[in-house]
VEXDODREN-7577 format. One record per atom (N, C-alpha, C): residue number from 1; atom name; y, z, x. Coordinates in Angstrom, 1 decimal. Layout:
BEGIN
+------+-------+--------+--------+--------+
! lodo ! dovex !      Y !      Z !      X !
+------+-------+--------+--------+--------+
!  NUM !    CA !      Y !      Z !      X !
...
+------+-------+--------+--------+--------+
END
This chain:
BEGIN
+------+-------+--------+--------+--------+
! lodo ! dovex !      Y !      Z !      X !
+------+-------+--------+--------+--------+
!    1 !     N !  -21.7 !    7.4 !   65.0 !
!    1 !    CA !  -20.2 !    7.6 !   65.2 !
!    1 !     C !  -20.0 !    8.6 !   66.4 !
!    2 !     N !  -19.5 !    7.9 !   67.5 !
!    2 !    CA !  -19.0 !    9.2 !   68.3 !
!    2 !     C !  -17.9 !    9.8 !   68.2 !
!    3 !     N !  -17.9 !   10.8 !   68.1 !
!    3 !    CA !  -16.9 !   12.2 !   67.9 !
!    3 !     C !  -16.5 !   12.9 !   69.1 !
!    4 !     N !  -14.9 !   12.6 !   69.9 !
!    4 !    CA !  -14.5 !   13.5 !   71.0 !
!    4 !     C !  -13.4 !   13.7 !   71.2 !
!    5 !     N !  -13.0 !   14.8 !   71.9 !
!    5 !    CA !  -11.6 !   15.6 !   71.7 !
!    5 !     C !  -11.0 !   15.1 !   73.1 !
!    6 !     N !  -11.4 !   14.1 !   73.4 !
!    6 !    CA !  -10.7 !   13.2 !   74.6 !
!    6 !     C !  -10.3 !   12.2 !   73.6 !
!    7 !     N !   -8.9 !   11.9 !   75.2 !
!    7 !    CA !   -8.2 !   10.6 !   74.5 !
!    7 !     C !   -8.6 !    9.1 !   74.3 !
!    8 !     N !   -9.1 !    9.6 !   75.8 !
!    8 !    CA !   -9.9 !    8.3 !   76.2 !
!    8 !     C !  -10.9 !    8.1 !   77.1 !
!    9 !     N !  -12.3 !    7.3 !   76.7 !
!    9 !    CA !  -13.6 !    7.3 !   77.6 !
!    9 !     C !  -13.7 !    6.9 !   78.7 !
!   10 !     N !  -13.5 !    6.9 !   79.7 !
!   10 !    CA !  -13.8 !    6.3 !   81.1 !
!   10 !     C !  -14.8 !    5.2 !   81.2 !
!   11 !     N !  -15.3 !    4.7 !   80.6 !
!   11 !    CA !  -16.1 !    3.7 !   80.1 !
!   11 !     C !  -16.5 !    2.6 !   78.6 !
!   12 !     N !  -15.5 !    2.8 !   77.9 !
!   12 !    CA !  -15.5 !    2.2 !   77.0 !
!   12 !     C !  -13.9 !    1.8 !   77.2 !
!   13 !     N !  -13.8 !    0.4 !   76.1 !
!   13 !    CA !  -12.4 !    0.1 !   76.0 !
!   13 !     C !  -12.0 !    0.1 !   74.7 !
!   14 !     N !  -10.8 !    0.5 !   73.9 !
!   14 !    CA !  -10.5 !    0.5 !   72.6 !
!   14 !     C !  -10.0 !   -0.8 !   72.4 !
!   15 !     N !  -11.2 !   -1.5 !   71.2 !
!   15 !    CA !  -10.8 !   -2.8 !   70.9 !
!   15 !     C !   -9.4 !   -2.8 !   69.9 !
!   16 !     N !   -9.7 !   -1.8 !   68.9 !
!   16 !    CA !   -8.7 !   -1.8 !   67.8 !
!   16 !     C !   -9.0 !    0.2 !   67.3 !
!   17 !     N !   -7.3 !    0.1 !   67.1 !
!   17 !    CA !   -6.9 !    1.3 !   66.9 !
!   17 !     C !   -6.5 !    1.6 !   65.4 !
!   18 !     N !   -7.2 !    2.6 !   64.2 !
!   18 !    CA !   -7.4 !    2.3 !   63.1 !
!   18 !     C !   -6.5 !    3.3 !   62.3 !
!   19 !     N !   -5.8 !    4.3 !   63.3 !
!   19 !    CA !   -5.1 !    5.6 !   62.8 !
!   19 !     C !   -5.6 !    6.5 !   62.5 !
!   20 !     N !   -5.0 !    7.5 !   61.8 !
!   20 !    CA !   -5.3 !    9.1 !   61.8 !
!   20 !     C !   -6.3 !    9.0 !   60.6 !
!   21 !     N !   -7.4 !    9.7 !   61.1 !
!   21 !    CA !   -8.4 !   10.3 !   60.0 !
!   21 !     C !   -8.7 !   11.8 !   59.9 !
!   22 !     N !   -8.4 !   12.1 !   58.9 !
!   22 !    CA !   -8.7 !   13.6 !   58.5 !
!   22 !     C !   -9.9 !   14.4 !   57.4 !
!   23 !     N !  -10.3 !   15.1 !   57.7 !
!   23 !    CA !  -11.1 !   16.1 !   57.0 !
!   23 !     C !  -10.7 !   17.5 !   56.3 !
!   24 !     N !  -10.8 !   17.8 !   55.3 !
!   24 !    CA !  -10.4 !   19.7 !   54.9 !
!   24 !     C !  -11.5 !   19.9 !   54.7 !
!   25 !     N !  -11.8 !   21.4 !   54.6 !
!   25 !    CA !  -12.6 !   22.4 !   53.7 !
!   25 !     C !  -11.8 !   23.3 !   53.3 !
!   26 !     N !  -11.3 !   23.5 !   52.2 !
!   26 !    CA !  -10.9 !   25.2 !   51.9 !
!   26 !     C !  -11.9 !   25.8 !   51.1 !
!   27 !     N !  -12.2 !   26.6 !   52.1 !
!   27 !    CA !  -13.4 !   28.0 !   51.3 !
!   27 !     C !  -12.8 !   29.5 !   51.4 !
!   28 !     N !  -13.0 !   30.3 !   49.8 !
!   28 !    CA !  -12.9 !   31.4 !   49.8 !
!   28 !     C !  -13.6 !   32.2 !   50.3 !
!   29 !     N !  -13.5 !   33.9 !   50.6 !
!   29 !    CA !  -14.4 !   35.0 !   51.0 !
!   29 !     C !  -15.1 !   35.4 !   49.9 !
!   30 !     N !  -15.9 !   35.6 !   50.6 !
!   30 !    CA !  -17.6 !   36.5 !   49.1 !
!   30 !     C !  -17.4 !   37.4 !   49.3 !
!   31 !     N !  -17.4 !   38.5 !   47.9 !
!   31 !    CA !  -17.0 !   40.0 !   48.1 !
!   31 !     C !  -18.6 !   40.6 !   48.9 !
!   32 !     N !  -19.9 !   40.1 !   48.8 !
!   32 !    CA !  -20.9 !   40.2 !   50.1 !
!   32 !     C !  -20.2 !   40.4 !   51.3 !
!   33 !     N !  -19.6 !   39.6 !   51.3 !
!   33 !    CA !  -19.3 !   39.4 !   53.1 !
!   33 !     C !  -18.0 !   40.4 !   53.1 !
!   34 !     N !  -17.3 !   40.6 !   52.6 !
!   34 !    CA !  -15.7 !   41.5 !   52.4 !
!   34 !     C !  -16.6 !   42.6 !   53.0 !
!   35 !     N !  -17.3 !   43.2 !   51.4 !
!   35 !    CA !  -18.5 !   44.2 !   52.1 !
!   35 !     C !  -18.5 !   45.0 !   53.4 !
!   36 !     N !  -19.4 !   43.9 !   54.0 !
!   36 !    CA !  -20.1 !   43.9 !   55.4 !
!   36 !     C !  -18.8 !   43.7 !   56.6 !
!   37 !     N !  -17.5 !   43.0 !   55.9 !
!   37 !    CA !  -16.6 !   42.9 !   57.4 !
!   37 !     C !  -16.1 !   44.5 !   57.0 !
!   38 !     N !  -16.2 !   44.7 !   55.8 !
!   38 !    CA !  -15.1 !   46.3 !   56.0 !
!   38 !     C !  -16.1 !   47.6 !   56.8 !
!   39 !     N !  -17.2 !   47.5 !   56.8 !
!   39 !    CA !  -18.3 !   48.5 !   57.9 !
!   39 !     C !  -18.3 !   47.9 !   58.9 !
!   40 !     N !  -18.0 !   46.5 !   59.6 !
!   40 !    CA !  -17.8 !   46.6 !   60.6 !
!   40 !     C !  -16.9 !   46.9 !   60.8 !
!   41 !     N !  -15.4 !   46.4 !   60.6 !
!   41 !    CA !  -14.1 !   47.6 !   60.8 !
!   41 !     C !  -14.6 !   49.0 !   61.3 !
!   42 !     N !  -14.9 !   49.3 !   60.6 !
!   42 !    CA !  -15.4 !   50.8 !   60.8 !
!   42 !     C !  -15.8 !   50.8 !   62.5 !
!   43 !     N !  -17.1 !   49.6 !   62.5 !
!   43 !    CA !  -18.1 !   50.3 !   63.4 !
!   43 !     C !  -18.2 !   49.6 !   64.4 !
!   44 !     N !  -17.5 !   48.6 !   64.4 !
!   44 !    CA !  -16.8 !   47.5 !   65.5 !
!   44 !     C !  -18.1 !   46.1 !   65.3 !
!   45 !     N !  -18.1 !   45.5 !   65.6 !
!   45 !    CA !  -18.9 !   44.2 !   65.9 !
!   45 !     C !  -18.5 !   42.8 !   65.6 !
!   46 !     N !  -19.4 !   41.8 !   65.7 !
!   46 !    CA !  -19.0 !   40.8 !   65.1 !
!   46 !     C !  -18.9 !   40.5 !   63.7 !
!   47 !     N !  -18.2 !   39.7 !   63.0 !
!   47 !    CA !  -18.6 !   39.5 !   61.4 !
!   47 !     C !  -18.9 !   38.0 !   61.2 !
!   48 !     N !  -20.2 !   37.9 !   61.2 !
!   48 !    CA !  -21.3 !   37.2 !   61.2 !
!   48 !     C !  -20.9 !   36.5 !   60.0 !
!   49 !     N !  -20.5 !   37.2 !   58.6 !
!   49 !    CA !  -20.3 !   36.6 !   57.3 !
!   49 !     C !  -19.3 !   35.7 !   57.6 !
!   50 !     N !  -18.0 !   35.8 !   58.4 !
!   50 !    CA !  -17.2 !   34.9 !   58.5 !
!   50 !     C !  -17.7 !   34.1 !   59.4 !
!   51 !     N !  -17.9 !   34.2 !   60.3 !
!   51 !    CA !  -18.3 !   33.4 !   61.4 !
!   51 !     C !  -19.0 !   32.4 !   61.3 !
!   52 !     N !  -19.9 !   32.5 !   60.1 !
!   52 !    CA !  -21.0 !   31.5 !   59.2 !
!   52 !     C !  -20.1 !   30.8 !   58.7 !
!   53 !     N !  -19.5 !   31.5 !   57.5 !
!   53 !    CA !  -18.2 !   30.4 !   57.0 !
!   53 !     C !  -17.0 !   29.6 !   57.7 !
!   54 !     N !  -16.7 !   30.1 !   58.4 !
!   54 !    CA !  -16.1 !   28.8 !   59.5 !
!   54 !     C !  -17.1 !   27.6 !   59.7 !
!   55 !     N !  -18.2 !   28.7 !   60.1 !
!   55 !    CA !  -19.0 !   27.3 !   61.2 !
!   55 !     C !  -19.4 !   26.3 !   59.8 !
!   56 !     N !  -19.6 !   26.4 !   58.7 !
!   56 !    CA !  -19.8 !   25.6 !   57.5 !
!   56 !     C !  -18.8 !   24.9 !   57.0 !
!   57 !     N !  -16.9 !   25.8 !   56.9 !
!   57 !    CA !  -16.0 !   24.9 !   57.0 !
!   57 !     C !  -15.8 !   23.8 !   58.1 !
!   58 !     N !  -16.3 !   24.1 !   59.3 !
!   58 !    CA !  -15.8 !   23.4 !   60.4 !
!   58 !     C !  -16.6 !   21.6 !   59.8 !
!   59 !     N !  -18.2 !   21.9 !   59.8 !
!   59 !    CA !  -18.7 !   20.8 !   59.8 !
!   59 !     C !  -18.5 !   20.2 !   58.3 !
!   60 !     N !  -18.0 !   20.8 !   57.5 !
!   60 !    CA !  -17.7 !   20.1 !   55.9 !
!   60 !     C !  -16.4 !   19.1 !   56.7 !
!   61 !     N !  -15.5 !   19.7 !   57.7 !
!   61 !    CA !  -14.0 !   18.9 !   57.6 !
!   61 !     C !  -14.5 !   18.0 !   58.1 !
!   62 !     N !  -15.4 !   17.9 !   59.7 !
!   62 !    CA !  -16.0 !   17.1 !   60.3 !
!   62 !     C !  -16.6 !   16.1 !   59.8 !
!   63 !     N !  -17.5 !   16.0 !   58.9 !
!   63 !    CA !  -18.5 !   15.6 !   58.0 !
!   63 !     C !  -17.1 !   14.2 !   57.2 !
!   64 !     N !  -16.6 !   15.1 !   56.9 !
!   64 !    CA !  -15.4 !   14.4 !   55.7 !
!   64 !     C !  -14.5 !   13.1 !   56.7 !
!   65 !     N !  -13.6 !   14.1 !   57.8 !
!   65 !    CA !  -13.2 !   13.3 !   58.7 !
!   65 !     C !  -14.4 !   11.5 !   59.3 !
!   66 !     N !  -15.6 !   11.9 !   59.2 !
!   66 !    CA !  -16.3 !   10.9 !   59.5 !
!   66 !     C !  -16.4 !    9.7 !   58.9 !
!   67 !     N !  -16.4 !   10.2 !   57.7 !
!   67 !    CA !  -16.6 !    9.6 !   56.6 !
!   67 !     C !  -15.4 !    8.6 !   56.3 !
!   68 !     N !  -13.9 !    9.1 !   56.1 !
!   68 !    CA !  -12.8 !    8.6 !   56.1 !
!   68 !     C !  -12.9 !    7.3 !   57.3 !
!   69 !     N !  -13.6 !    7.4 !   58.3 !
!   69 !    CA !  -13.3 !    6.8 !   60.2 !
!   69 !     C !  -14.2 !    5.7 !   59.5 !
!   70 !     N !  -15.6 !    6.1 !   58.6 !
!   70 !    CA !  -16.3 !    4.9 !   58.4 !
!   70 !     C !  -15.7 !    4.2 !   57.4 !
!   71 !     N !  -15.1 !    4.4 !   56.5 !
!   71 !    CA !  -14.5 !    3.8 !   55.4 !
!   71 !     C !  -13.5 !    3.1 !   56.0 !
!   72 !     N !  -12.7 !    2.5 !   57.0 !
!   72 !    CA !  -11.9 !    2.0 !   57.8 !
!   72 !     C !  -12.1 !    1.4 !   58.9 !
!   73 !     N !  -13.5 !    1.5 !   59.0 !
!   73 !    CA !  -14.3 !    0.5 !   60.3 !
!   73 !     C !  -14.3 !    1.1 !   61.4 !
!   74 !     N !  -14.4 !    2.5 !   61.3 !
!   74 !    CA !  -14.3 !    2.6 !   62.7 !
!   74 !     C !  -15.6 !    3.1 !   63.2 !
!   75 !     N !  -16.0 !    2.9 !   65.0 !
!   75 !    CA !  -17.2 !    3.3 !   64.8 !
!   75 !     C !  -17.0 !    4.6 !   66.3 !
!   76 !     N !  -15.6 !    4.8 !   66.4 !
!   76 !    CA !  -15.6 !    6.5 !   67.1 !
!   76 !     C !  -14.1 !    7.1 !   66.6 !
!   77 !     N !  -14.0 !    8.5 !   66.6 !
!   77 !    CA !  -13.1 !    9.6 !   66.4 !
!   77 !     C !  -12.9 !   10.0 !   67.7 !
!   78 !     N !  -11.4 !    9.8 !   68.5 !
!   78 !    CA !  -10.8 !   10.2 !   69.8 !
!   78 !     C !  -10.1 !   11.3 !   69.4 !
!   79 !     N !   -9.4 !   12.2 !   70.4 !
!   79 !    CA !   -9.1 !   13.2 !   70.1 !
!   79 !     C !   -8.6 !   14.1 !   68.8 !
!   80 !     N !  -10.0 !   14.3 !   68.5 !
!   80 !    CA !  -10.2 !   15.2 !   67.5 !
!   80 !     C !   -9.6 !   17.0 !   68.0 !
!   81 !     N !   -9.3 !   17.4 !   66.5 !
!   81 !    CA !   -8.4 !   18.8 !   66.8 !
!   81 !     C !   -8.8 !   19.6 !   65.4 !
!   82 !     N !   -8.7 !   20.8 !   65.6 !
!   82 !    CA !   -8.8 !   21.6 !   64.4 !
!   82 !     C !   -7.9 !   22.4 !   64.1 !
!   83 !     N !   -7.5 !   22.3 !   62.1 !
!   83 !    CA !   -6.7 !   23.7 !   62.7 !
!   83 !     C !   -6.9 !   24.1 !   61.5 !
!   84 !     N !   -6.3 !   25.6 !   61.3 !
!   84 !    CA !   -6.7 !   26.5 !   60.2 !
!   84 !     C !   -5.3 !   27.0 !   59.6 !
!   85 !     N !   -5.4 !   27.2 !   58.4 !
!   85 !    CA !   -4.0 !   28.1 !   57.3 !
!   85 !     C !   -4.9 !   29.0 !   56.7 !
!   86 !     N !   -4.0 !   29.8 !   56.1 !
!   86 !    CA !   -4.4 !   30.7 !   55.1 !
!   86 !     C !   -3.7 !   29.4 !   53.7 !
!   87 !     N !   -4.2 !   29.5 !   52.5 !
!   87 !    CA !   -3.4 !   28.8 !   51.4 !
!   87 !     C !   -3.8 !   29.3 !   50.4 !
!   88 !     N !   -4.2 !   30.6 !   50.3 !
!   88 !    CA !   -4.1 !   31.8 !   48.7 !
!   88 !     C !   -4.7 !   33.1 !   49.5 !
!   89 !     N !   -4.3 !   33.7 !   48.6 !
!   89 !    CA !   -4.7 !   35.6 !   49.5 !
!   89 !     C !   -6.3 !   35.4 !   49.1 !
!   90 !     N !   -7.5 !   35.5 !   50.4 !
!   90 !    CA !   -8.8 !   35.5 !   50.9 !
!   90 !     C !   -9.2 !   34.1 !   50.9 !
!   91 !     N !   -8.3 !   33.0 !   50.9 !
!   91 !    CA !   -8.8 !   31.5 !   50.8 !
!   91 !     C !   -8.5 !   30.5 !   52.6 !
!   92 !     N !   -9.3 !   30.4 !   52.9 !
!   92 !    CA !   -8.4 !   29.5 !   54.1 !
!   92 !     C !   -8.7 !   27.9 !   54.3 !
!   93 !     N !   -7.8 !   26.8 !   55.0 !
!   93 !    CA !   -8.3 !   25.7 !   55.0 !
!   93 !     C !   -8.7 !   25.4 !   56.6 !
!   94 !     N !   -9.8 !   24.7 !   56.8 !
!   94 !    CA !   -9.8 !   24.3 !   57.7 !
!   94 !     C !   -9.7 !   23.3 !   57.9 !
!   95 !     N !   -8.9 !   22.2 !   59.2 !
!   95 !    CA !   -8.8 !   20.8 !   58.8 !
!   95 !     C !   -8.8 !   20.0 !   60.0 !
!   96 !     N !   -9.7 !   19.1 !   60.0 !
!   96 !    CA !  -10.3 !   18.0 !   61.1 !
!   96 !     C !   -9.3 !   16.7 !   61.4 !
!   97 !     N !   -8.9 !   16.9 !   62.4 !
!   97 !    CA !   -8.4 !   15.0 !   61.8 !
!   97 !     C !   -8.3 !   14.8 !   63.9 !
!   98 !     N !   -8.1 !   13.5 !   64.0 !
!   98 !    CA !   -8.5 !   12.8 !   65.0 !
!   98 !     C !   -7.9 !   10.9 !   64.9 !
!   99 !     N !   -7.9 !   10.5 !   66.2 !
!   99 !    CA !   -7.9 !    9.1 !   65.5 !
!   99 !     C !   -9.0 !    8.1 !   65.7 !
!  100 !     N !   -9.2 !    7.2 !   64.9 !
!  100 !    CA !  -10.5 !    6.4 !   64.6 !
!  100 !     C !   -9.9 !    5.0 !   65.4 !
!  101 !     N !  -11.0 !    4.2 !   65.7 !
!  101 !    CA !  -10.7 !    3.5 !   66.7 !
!  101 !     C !  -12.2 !    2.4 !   67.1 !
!  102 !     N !  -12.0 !    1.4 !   67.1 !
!  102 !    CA !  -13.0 !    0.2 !   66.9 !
!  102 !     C !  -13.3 !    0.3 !   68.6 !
!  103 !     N !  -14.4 !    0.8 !   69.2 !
!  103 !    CA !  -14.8 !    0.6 !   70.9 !
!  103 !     C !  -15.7 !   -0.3 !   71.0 !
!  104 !     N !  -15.7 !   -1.0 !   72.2 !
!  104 !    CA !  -16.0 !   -2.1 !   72.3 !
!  104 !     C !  -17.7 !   -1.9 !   73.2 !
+------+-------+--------+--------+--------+
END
């Protein structure tokens, strides 16, 4: 499945256009990681705890979004986009969507 945040390939042609496909993750914060972001507050740096949990939400939406593109025949995801909410106090969603599209 190719996956790209262009509209369109400079070498391929779009035989058929299959619509919007999307992916979520919503993951909560671990009081571990709360922990460790509140000493870095303190002490400045990166927070690795979150930074993991995105990068895990990111490819759960991705993964999902895929999946949706294959269940409708499609065999690439064009301009794909991310975006993030808050949706409960320490909960956030992250969410994949893109459109799927039969290349020739």
């Amino acid at each position: 499945m190719l996956v790209t945040n262009i509209e369109i390939l400079p070498d391929k042609r779009i035989m058929e256009h299959l619509g919007l496909v999307q992916g979520s993750s919503v993951r909560a914060k671990h009081v571990g990681r709360d922990i460790m972001a509140g000493l870095k507050n303190i002490f400045g740096g990166e927070l690795k705890g979150y930074t993991e949990l995105l990068q895990e939400s990111r490819a759960e939406a991705m993964e999902r979004m895929i999946e949706q593109a294959e269940a409708v025949g499609a065999n690439a995801v064009l301009n794909v986009r991310f975006s993030t909410s808050s949706v409960a106090a320490g909960a956030a969603e992250l969410f994949a969507y893109g459109t799927a599209v039969v290349l020739e």
